[in-house]
C-alpha positions in Angstrom: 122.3 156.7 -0.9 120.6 156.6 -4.5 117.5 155.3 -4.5 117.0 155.6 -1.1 113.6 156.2 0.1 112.6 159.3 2.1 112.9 158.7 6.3 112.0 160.7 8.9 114.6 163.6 10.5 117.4 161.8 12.6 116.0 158.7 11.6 119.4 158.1 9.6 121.8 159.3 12.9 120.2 156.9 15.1 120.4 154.0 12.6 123.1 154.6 10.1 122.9 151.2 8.4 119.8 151.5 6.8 121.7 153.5 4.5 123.7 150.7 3.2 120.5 149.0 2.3 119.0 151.1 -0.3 119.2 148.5 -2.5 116.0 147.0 -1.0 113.9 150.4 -2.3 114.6 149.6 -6.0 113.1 145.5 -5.1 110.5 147.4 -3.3 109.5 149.1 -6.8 110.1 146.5 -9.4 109.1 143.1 -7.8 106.3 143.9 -5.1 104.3 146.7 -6.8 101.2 144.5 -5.9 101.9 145.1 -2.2 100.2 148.1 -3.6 96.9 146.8 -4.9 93.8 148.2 -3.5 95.4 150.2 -1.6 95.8 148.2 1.5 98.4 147.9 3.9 100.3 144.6 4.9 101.6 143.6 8.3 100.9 140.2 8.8 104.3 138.7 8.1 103.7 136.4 11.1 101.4 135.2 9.1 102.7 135.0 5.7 105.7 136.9 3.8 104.7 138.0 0.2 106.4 136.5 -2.8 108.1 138.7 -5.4 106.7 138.7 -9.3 110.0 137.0 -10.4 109.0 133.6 -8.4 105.3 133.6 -9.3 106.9 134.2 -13.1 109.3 131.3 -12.6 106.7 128.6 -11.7 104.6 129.5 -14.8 107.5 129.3 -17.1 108.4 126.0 -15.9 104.9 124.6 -16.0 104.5 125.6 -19.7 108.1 124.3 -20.4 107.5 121.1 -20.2 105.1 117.9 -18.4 105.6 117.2 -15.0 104.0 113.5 -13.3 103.6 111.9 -10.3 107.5 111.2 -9.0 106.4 107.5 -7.4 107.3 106.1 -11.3 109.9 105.5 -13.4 108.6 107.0 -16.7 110.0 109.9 -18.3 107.2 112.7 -16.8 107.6 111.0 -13.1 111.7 111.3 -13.3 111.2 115.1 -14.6 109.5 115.5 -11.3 111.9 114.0 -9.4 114.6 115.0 -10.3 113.3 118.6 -9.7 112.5 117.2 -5.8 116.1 116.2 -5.3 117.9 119.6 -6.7 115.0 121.3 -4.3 116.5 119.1 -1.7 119.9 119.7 -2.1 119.5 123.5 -2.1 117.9 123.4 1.1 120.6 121.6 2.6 122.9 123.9 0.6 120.9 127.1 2.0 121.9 125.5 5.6 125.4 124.7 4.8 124.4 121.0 5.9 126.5 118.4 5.0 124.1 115.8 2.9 125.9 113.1 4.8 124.7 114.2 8.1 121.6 115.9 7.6 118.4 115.0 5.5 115.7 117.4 4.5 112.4 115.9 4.7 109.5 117.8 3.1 106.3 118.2 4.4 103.3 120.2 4.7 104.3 123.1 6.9 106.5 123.7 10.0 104.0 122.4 11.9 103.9 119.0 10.0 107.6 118.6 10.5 106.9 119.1 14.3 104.1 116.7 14.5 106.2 114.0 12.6 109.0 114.2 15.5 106.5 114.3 18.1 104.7 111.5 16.9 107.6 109.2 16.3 110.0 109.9 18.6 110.6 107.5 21.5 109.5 109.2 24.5 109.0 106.3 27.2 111.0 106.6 30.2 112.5 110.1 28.6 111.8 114.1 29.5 110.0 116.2 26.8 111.3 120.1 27.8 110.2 123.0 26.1 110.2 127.1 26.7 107.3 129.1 27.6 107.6 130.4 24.5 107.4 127.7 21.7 104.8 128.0 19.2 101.7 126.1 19.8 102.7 123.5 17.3 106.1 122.6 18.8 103.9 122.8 22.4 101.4 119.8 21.0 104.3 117.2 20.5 103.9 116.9 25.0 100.8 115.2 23.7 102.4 112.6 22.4 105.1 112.7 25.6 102.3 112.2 27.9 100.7 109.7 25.8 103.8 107.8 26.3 104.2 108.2 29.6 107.3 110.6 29.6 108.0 113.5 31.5 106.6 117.0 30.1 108.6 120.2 31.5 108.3 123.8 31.0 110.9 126.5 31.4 109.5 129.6 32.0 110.0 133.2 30.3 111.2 135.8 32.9 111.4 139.3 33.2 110.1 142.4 31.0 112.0 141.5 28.4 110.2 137.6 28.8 113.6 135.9 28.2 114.9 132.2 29.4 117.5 132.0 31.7 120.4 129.7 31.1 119.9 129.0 35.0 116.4 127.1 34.3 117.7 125.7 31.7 120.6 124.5 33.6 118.0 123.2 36.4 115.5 121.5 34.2 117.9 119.5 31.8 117.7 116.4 34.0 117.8 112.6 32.5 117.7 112.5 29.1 115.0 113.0 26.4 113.8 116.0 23.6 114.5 119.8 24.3 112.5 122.0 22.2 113.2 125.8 21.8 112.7 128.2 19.1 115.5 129.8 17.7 114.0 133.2 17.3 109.9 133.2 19.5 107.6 134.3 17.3 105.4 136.1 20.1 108.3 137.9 21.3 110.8 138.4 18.9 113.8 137.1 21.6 116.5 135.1 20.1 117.9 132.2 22.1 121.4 131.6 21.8 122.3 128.9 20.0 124.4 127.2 21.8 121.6 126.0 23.8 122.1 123.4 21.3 125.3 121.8 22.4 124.8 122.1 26.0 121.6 121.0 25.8 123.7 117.3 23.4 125.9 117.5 26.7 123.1 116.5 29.4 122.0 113.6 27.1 119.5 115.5 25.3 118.1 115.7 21.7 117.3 119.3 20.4 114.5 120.3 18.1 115.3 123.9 17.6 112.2 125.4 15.5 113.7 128.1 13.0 110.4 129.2 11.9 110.8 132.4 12.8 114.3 132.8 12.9 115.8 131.6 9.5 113.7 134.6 7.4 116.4 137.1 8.5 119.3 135.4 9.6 121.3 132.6 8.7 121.6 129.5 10.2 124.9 127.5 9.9 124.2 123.6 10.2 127.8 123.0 10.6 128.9 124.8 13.1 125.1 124.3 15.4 123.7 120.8 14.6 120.2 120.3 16.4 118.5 117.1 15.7 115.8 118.3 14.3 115.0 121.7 12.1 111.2 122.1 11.2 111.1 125.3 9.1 108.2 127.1 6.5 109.4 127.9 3.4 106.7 130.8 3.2 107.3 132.4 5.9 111.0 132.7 4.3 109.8 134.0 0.6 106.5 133.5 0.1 105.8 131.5 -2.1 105.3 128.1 -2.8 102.9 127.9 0.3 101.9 124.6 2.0 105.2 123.3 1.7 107.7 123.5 4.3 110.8 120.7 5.7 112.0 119.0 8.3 115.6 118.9 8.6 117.1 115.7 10.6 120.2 114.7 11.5 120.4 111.5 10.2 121.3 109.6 13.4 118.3 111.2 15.0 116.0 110.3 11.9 117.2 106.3 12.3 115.9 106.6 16.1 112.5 108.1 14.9 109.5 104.9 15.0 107.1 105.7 12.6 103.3 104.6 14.2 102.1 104.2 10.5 103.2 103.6 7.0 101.7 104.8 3.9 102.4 105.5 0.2 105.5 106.1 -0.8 107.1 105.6 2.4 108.0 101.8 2.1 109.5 99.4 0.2 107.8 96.6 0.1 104.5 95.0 2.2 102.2 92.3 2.7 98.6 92.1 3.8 98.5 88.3 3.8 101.7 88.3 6.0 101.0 91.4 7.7 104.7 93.2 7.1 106.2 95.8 5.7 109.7 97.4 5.1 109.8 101.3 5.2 112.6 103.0 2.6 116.0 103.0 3.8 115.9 107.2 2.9 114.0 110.7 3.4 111.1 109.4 1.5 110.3 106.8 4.7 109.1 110.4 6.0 107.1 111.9 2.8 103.4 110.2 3.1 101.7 109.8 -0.3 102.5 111.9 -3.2 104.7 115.1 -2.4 103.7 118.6 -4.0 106.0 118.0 -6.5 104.8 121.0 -8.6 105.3 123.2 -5.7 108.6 122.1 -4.3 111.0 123.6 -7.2 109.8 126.6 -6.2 111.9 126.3 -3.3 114.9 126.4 -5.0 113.8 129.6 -7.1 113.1 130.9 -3.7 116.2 129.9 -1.7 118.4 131.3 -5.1 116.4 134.6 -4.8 117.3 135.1 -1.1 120.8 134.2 -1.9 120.9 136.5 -4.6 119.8 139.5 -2.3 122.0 138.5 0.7 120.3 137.5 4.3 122.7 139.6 6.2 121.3 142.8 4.0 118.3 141.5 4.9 118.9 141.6 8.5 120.0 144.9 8.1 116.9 146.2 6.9 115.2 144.4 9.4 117.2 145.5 12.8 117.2 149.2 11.9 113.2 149.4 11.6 112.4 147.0 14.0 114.3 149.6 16.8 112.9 152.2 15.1 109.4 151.1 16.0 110.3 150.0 19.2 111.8 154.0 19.7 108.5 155.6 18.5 105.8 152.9 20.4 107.5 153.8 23.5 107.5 157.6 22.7 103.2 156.9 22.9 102.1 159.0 25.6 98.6 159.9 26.9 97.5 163.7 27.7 97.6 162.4 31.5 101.6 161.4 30.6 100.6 157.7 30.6 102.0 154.7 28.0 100.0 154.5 25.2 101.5 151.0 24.7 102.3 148.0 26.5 104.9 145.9 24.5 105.9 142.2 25.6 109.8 141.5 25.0 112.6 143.3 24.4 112.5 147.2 23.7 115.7 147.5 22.0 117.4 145.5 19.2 119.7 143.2 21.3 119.2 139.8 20.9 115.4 140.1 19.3 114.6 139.8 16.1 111.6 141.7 14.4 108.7 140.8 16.0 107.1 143.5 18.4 104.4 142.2 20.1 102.5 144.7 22.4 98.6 145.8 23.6 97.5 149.3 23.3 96.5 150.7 26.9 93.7 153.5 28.0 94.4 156.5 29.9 94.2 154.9 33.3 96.2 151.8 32.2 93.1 149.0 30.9 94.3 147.3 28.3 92.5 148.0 24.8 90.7 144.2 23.8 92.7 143.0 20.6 89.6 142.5 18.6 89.0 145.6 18.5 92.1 146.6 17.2 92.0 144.2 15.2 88.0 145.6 13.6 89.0 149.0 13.4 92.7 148.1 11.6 90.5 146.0 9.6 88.3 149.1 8.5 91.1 151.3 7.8 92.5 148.4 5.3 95.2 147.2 7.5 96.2 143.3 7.7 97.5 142.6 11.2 98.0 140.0 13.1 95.6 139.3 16.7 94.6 137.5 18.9 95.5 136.4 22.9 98.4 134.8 24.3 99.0 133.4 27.8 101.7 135.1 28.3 99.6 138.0 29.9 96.3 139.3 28.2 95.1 139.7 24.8 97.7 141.2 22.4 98.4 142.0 19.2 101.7 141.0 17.2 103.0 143.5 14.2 105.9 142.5 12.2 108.3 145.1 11.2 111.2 142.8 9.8 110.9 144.0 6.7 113.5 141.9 5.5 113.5 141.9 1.5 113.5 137.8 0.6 110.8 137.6 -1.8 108.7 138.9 1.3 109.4 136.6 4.0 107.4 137.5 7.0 109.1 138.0 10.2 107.8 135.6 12.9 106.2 132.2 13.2 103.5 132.0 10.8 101.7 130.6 13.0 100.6 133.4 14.8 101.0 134.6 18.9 101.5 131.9 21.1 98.5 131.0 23.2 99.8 128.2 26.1 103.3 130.1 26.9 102.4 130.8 30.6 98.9 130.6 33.0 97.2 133.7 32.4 93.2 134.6 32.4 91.5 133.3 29.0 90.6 135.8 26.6 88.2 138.3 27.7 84.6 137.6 26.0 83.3 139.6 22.7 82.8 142.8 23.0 79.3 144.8 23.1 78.3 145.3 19.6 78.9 149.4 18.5 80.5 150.5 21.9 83.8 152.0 22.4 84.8 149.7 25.4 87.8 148.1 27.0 88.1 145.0 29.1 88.6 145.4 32.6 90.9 141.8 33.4 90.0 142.8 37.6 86.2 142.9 37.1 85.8 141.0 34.1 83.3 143.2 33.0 83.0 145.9 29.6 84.0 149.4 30.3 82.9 152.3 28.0 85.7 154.8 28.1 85.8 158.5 26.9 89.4 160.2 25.9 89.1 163.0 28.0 87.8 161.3 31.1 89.0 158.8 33.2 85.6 157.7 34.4 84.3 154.3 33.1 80.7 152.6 33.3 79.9 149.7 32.9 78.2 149.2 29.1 75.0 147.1 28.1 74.9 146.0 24.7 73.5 149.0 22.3 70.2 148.9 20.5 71.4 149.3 17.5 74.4 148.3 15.0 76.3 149.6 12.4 79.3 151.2 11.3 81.3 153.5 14.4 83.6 156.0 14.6 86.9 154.7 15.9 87.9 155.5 19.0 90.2 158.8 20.0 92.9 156.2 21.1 93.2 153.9 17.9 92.8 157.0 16.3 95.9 158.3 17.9 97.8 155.1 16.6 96.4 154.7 13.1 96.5 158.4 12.8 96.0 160.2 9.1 99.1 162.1 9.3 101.9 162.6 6.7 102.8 159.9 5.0 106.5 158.6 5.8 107.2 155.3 2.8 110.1 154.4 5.6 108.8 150.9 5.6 106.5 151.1 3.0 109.1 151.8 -0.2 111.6 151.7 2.1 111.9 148.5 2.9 111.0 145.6 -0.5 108.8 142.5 0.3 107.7 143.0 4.0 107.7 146.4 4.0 104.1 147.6 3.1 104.2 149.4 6.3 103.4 153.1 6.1 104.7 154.8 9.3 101.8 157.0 9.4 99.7 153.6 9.9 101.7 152.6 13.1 103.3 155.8 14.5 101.2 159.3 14.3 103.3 162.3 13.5 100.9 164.5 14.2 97.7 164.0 17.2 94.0 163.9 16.2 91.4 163.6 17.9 89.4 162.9 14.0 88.4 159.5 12.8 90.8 157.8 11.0 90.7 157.5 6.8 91.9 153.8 5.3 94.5 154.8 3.1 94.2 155.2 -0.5 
């Protein structure tokens, strides 16, 4: 246990492989000091996992090695670049374990990009599009194009307290033929759909995009032995950095069904304006509009070596023991009336979840706390979150505890808390300026609350602005007590988490401090 960093008491009994993961402190120290900078505290790996000093060292050494041009040439600058696309591309397919016969990997912009270039092309007339409640809102926008077409759009819904799907609706919806889309790991709840969705899914005639953006961070995901159609992943949400790059990995009898409605540079072979024709390339690049980021994209492969290098199961490791460890101590929240302090959305233990905990903070009497204001007073305190409302329910908030080590992948979607999962009420509207309030979803109306009272009245909007104290609640959660580096040293890339700044140790009823 060298190197270890300090944990709580009994933290260790109840989660005995974190021990085996020490390794991840001495990363912690030595590649993501800058987590450190300003002294600010970093949670939003739904957002964005942080890159360790090693890759941001990488891409400067191999920019001042040498000259790097535009790949759609043949001169000696334009073949540098490509030939450090295609080893990029043949790592990723390596990282998957995909066979380069079967699978392509098709880089885009983003996750998202990948998803709107299957939505867009696929051939949806006469066909079903079927999606879970809880896809990310960019795999959700390709039943535009469905319903543009004419297809079929179906949703199966998320049940339960733990806001799972139910191989019986799945089961019941899979009729016909057409797309299924699913996410591997939801990045609003953290659930993990089993993967042999995949193959049942091939068995009632359907294709499968199964979006790993949120899954493949801290686990691995075997292409040979699950073989979806169609992968759209985020290479920053994985390690970091190169950002505004991600892929789309196609099997490549799925990619030959695909009708592109356009054609641009790069993409073809050959066309005519007089004769009005044109011949799209016979591989990946009939998918890659215009010029590719081709300064960014070897900086996958430094990536993809680094994660390698530190093992994704040790990652997952990491990950599983903090992620119940914050699920034990949210629940543990209680009011001086006995009540939850916290309402959390998904699983509340480790089994089949990954490390996404998404979950509103509550009032005495039960009235949820509005996310934006969480999300002003974390804000003032130096904290980066991750807010906003989803459909599932009300307005929530998603924190990200994987703190898996890869160069500081982030844990869930970057994309943010699904928002069109289920019907629920819209987001409440702002706030009264300077009031310590909380939505009422019954009567639609602002409450100001007090701590030691249940009583609530409604609020007008104060005369005056300026800074506030936060209130006793959020004070309770961001609480100044001792400082516990579990996930902060504890835990490499996405571990800038203090436990202090999720879990209080101690109860106060003073004003929280941003950490220095």
């Amino acid at each position: 246990m060298t190197g270890l960093a300090p944990v709580p008491p009994g933290f260790l009994a109840s989660h005995p492989e974190y021990a085996d993961t020490a390794a991840l402190d001495l990363l912690r120290a030595n590649e993501y000091s800058h987590l450190d900078a300003g002294g600010g505290i970093y949670l939003d790996y739904t957002g964005a996992g942080v890159a360790a000093e090693s890759q941001y060292r990488a891409h400067a050494d191999r920019l001042r090695s040498g000259c790097y041009g535009n790949p759609h040439s043949e001169n000696p600058t334009s073949r540098a670049s490509t030939e450090l696309v295609e080893s990029a591309r043949r790592a990723v397919l390596s990282f998957f374990n995909a066979d380069p016969a079967e699978y392509a990997a098709i880089f885009t912009a983003n996750a998202s990009a990948a998803c709107r270039l299957v939505g867009e092309s696929y051939h949806f007339r006469g066909r079903r599009c079927v999606l879970t409640f809880d896809n990310h809102n960019s795999v959700n926008g390709i039943r535009q194009f469905a319903r543009s077409a004419g297809a079929s759009v179906r949703y199966v819904p998320s049940r339960g307290g733990d806001l799972r799907v139910s191989f019986a609706d799945i089961d019941r919806t899979l009729r016909g033929r057409g797309l299924f889309c699913y996410p591997a790991q939801s990045n609003f709840t953290g659930v993990q759909h089993p993967l042999d969705w995949v193959e049942f899914a091939h068995s009632r005639g359907y294709q499968v995009l199964l979006d790993a953006a949120a899954y493949v961070p801290t686990n691995p995901l075997d292409l040979s032995v699950v073989k979806p159609d169609f992968v759209p992943v985020s290479w920053y949400k994985v390690f970091g950095y190169p950002t505004g790059v991600g892929c789309l990995l196609a099997r490549r009898d799925a990619l030959a069904q695909l009708r592109r409605p356009w054609f641009a540079g790069g993409t073809i072979q050959a066309v005519s304006v007089q004769g009005n024709w044109h011949v799209l390339a016979e591989d990946e690049s009939a998918f890659e509009d215009g010029t590719l980021n081709f300064l960014a994209i070897p900086d996958i492969e430094v990536g993809i070596r680094w994660i390698q290098e530190i093992g994704v199961d040790l990652i997952r490791r990491r990950v599983r023991s903090l992620t119940g460890w914050l699920l034990e101590r949210l629940r543990s929240l209680r009011h001086e009336n006995s009540r939850p302090m916290i309402r959390i959305y998904g699983p509340t233990t480790t089994v089949g979840r990954g490390g996404t905990v998404t979950f509103n903070i509550v009032d005495p009497t039960g009235v949820l706390i509005d996310e934006r204001l969480v999300s002003t007073e974390s804000a003032a305190a130096g904290i980066s979150l991750r807010t906003g409302c989803s459909a599932i329910r009300a307005p929530a908030r998603t924190l990200s505890p994987s703190l898996a080590v890869r160069s500081g992948a982030p844990s869930a979607a970057a994309r943010g808390p699904s928002t069109t999962t289920s019907p629920a009420s819209a987001c409440p509207p702002a706030a009264p300026s300077g009031c310590r309030s909380a939505w009422s979803p019954r009567s639609r109306t602002w409450s100001a609350w007090s701590p030691s009272s249940s009583a609530r009245t409604p609020t007008a909007p104060p005369t005056t602005t300026g800074p506030r104290t936060p209130p006793a609640l959020l004070n309770r959660v961001f609480s100044a007590g001792p400082v516990v580096r579990l996930i902060d040293r504890g835990t490499m890339s996405r571990t800038r988490h203090r436990v202090r700044d999720i879990v209080p140790h101690s109860t106060t009823n003073q004003p929280s401090k941003p950490d220095k």
